[in-house]
Structure formats: C-alpha cells, structure tokens
C-alpha positions as CSV (number, residue, x, y, z in Angstrom):
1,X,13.1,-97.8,21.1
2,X,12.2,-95.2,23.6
3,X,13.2,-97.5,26.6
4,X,16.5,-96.7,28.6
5,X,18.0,-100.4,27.6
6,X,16.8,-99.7,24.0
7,X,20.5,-98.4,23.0
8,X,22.4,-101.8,24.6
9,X,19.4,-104.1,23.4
10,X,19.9,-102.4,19.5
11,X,24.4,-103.5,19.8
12,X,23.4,-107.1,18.1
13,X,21.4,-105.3,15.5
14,X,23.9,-102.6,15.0
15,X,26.9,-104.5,14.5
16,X,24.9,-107.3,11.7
17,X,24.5,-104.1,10.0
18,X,28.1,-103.2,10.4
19,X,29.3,-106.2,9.2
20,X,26.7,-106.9,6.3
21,X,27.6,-103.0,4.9
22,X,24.0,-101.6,5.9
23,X,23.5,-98.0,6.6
24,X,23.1,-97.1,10.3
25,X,20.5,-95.5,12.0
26,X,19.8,-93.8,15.2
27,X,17.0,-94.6,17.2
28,X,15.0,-91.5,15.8
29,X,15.4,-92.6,12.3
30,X,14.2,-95.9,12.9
31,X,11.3,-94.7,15.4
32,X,10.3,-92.2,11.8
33,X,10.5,-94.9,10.0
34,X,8.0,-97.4,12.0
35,X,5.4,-95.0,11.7
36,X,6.2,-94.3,8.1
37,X,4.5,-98.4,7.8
38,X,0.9,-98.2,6.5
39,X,-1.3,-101.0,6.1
40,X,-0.6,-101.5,2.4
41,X,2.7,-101.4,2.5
42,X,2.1,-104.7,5.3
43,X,-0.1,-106.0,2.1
44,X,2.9,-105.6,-0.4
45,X,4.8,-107.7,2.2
46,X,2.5,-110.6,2.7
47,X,2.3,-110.9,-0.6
48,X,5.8,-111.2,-1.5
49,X,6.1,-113.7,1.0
50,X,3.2,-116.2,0.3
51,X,4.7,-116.2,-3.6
52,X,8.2,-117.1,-2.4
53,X,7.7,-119.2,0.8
54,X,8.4,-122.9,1.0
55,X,6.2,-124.8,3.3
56,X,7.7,-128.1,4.4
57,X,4.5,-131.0,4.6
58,X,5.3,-134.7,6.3
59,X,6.3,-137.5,3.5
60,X,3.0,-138.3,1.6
61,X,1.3,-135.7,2.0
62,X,0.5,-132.6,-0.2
63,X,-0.3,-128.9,0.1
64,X,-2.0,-128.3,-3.6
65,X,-5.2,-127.7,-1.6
66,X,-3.5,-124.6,-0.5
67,X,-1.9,-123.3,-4.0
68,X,1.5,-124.7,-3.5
69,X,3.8,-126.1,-6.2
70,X,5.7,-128.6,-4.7
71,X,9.3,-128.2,-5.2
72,X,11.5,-130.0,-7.8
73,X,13.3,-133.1,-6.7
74,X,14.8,-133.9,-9.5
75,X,16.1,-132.1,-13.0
76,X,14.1,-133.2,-16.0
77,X,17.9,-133.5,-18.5
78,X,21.6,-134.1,-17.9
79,X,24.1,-131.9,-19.6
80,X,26.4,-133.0,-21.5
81,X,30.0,-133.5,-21.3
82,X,32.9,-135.7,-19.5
83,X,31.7,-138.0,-17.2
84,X,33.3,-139.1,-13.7
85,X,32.0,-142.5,-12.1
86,X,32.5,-143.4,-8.3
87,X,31.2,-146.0,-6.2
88,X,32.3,-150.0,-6.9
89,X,28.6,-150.1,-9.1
90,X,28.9,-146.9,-10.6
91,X,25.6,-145.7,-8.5
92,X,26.5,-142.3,-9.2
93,X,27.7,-140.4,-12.4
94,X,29.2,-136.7,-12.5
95,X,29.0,-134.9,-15.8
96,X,30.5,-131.5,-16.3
97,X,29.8,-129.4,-19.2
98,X,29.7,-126.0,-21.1
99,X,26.5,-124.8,-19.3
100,X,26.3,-126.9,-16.2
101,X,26.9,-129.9,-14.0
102,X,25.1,-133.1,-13.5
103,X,24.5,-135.8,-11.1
104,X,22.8,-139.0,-12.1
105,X,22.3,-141.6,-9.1
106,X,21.6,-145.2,-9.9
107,X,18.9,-146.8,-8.1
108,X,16.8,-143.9,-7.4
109,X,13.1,-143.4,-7.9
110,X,12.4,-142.1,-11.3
111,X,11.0,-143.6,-15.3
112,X,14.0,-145.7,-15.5
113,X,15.4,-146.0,-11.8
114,X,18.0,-142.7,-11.8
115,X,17.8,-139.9,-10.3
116,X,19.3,-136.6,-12.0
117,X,20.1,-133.3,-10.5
118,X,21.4,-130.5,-12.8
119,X,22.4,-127.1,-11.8
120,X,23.4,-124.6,-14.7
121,X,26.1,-122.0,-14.5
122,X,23.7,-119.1,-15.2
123,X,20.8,-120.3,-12.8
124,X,23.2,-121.3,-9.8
125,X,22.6,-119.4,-7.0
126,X,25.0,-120.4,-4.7
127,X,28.6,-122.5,-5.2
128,X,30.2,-123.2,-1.5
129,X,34.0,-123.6,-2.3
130,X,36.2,-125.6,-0.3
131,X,40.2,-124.7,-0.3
132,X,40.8,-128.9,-0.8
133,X,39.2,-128.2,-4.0
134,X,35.3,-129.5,-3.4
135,X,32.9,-127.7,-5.0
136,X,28.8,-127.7,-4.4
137,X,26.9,-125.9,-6.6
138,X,23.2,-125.0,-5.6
139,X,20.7,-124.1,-8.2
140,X,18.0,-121.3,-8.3
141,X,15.6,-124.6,-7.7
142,X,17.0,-125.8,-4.8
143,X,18.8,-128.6,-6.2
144,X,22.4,-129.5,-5.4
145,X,25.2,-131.0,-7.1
146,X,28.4,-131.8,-5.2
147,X,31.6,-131.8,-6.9
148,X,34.4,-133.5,-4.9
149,X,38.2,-133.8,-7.5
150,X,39.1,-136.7,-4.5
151,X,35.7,-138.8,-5.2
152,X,35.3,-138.2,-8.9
153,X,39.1,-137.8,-9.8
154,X,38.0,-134.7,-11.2
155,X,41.3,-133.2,-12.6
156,X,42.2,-129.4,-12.3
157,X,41.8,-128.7,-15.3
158,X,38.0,-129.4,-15.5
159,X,37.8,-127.9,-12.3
160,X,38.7,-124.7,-13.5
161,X,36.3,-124.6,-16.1
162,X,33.4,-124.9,-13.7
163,X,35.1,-121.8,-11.4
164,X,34.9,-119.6,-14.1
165,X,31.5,-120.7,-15.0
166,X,30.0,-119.6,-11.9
167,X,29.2,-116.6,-11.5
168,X,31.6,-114.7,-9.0
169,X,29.1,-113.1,-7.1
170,X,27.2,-116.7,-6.0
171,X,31.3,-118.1,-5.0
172,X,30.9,-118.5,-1.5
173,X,34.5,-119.2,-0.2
174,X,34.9,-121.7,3.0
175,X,37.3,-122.7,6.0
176,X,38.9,-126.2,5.9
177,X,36.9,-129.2,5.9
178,X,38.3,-131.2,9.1
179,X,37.8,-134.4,7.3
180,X,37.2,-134.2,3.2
181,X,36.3,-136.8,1.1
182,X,39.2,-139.4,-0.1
183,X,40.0,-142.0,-1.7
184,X,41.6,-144.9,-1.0
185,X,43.5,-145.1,-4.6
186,X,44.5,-142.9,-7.2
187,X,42.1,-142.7,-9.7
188,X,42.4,-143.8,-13.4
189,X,43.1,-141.3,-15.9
190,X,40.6,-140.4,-19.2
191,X,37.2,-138.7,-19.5
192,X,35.3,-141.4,-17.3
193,X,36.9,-142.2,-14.3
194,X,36.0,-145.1,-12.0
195,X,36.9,-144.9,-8.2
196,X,35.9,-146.3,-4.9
197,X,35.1,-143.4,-2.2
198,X,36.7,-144.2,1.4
199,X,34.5,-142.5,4.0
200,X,35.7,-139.9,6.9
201,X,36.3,-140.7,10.1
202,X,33.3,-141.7,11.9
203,X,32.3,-139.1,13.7
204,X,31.9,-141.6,17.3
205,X,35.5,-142.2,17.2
206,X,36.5,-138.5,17.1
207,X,34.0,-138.3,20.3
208,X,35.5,-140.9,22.1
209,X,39.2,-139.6,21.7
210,X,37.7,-135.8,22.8
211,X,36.2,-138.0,26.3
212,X,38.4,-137.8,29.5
213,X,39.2,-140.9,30.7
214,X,37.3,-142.7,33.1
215,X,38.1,-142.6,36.7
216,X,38.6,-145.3,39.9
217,X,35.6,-143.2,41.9
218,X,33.2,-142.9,38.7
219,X,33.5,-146.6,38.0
220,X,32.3,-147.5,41.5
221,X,29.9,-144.8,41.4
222,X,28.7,-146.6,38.0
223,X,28.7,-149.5,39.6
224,X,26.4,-148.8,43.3
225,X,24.1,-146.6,41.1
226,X,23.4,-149.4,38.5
227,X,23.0,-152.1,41.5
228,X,20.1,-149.9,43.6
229,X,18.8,-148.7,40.1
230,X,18.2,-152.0,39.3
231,X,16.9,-153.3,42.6
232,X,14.4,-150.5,42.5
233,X,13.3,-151.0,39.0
234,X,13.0,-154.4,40.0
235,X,10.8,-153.6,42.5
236,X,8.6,-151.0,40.2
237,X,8.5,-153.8,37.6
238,X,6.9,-156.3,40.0
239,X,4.3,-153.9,41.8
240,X,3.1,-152.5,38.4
241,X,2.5,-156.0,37.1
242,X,1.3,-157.7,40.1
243,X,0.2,-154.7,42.5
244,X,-3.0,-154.1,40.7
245,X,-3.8,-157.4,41.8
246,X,-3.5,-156.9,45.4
247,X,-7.0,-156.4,47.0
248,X,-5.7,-154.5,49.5
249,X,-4.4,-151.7,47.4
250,X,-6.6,-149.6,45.9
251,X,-6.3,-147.6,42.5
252,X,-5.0,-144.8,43.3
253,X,-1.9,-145.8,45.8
254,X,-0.9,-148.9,43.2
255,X,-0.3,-146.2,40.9
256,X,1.6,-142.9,43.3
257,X,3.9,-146.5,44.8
258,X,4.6,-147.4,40.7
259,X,5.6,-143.7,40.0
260,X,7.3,-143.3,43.1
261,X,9.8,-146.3,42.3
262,X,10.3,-146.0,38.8
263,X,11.3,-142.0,39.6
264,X,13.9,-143.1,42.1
265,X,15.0,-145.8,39.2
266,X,15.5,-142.9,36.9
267,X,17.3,-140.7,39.5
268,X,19.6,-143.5,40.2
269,X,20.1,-144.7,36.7
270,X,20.7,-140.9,34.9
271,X,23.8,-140.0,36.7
272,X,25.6,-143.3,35.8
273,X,24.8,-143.2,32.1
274,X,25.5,-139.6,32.4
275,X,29.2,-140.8,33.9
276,X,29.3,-143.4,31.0
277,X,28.7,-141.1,28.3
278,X,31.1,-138.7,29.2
279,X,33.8,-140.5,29.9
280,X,35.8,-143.7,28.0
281,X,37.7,-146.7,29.6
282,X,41.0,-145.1,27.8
C-alpha cells in the first residue's frame, strides 16, 4: 500500500467492491485497518474456517482421523407430492411438493438401489433460474436437484409453485442456455408424466463447425511431417529395442541417440496434429 503502483495495482479490487456494493476505502484507511489485526482476531478467523471448510479426499478414502464429517450424498426422505418420470425405464423420478423438491434415481447405491436428493424451500441456498424455464435448486447441504419443464413435462403451473417457494433472495437469475434440455415428444398429460429426454448437441460437432477449413499447403505439410515423423520414430523404436544390444555402444550414448530421435519424432509429429486439430476437411 505505500508503493507508487499500489493505487493501479488496488483498480481490480476497487471496482469488485464497486460492483458488489462494498464501502470504499483509501489506502490510509486500509493501511489503519491492517494494523488494527491482532493475533486473536487471526484465532477467531482460523477458527471459523476449520468449522465451515470442506476438504475434498480421493474416492475411498476418509478424513474422520482429522474431525471431519463427510458430507451428505444423499437425503435420508422424499417429499411428497406430484411426480414426473423421464428416461425409457423411469431411472429418475421428480417430485414437487409443499415444502420441497425431490429427485429419486433408479439404480443408484443405496438400501434398496435409489438414490434421493431433496432440497427444501426454507433450507435452499441457492436456485439458478434459466429464462427457458429450468430450474436447479441447491440446498444448505450441498445437494442439488435439477428441475427441467422440457425433461419432466413439468407444467407452468407447478412451476410457479416452486418460484414462490424459494426464497427471493437465494433466486439467482441466468443468461440463455445455448442448448437446453428437450425432448423429442410432447409429453403426456396428468400428475406422473413419462418422457424420453433427447440430449444437446454434442459438444465435438459444435467444435468442428467453429474449425476453419483445411487447406492445400497444411495437408501436404500433414503429410511430409507424418512421413519423416514416422521414419524417425522408426528409427528410435529400433535403437531402443535393439541398441542396448550393440557391444559397441555403451550405456550412456544408447540412451542420449534414443532421446535424441524420439525428440525430433515429437517435434515433427506436434505441428501436424496441431494442423489436424485445428482445422476440418469441410
């Protein structure tokens, strides 16, 4: 704060704060305010963190040792209320009621091989809203339940119930989704609903459409680099099977000759896939 860039170097900090509402200080302010910072206020702070951090552990293992709870993967009821069905097995079952929303999911890990998720209107922390009309709600627990009218054939009616269940301070309005779930039929009417989702674009043939098209001169560069790249990696193949064979070459220039070629196979060979990746035949 008392260097001469420290007024261009605080301009990301300052306008966060413009644009989150927070109060803005000068640099003297925030220079009384560092020193204000006593050892057990750092305390108060350590220890707000370690009761509300989440520590993320590889699959199969635990961190009890350590006083951690591990976080809830599934809700332990459903709520009640009408029930949508998609998929051609019904492997996943929506139910929206007074005082929540559900998500059971057929074939999943649990007592009797489902898998429910449940967020509550009161506890929901967060519910991202989509203008095509998909909802997801995220609970205080972490847990999410995704409501999509075009998967479920949720009508609008029921949808309005659950926007004026939310709170309106946890709505968190969104832009367009470029491709939003479908389906591929209308769905049946009543308070189950059966209907087959149709997935989005893949997303490989939205990349190949963005690609420029391939030229005469990177074709035949495609072509001479993936002819030497392959001579050469011939080459490094046969030395570093047979060259530590050769009693005439000792241990250390068998290896620097191997590492030599393969590194001119990989300089030759990068710049054509490069070429092929960025570019398509159309």
């Amino acid at each position: 704060l008392s260097s001469p860039e420290a007024a261009a170097r605080r301009l990301p900090g300052m306008a966060e704060d413009l644009l989150a509402g927070r109060p803005w200080r000068d640099a003297a302010e925030l220079r009384s305010h560092l020193w204000a910072v006593t050892p057990r206020h750092l305390h108060e702070v350590a220890l707000e963190a370690a009761g509300t951090a989440l520590l993320q552990v590889p699959s199969g293992h635990s961190a009890d040792w350590a006083g951690y709870t591990a976080a809830p993967t599934a809700s332990d009821r459903a709520v009640t209320g009408p029930r949508f069905i998609t998929g051609r097995a019904g492997d996943a079952e929506l139910t929206v009621g007074d005082d929540g929303v559900s998500l059971t999911e057929r074939s999943s890990p649990g007592a009797d091989g489902t898998r429910v998720a449940t967020v509550l209107y009161r506890s929901c922390a967060a519910m991202l809203s989509w203008p095509d009309g998909g909802r997801r709600l995220i609970g205080a627990d972490g847990l999410t339940v995704d409501v999509e009218p075009a998967v479920y054939g949720v009508e609008p009616s029921t949808m309005a119930v659950i926007d004026a269940a939310v709170p309106p301070h946890a709505v968190v309005p969104l832009p367009p989704r470029p491709h939003p779930p479908r389906l591929d039929r209308a769905p049946a009417s009543g308070t189950t609903t059966s209907a087959r989702p149709t997935a989005a674009p893949p997303a490989s043939s939205t990349v190949l459409a963005d690609r420029p098209r391939r030229t005469g001169g990177q074709v035949a560069a495609m072509v001479l680099l993936g002819v030497l790249g392959g001579c050469f990696g011939l080459l490094a193949l046969m030395l570093t099977v047979f060259g530590a064979d050769d009693p005439e070459t000792g241990v250390g220039e068998w290896l620097a000759l191997s590492g030599f070629l393969w590194g001119v196979t990989a300089l030759l060979a990068w710049p054509a896939v490069r070429i092929l990746r960025r570019t398509s035949r159309r």
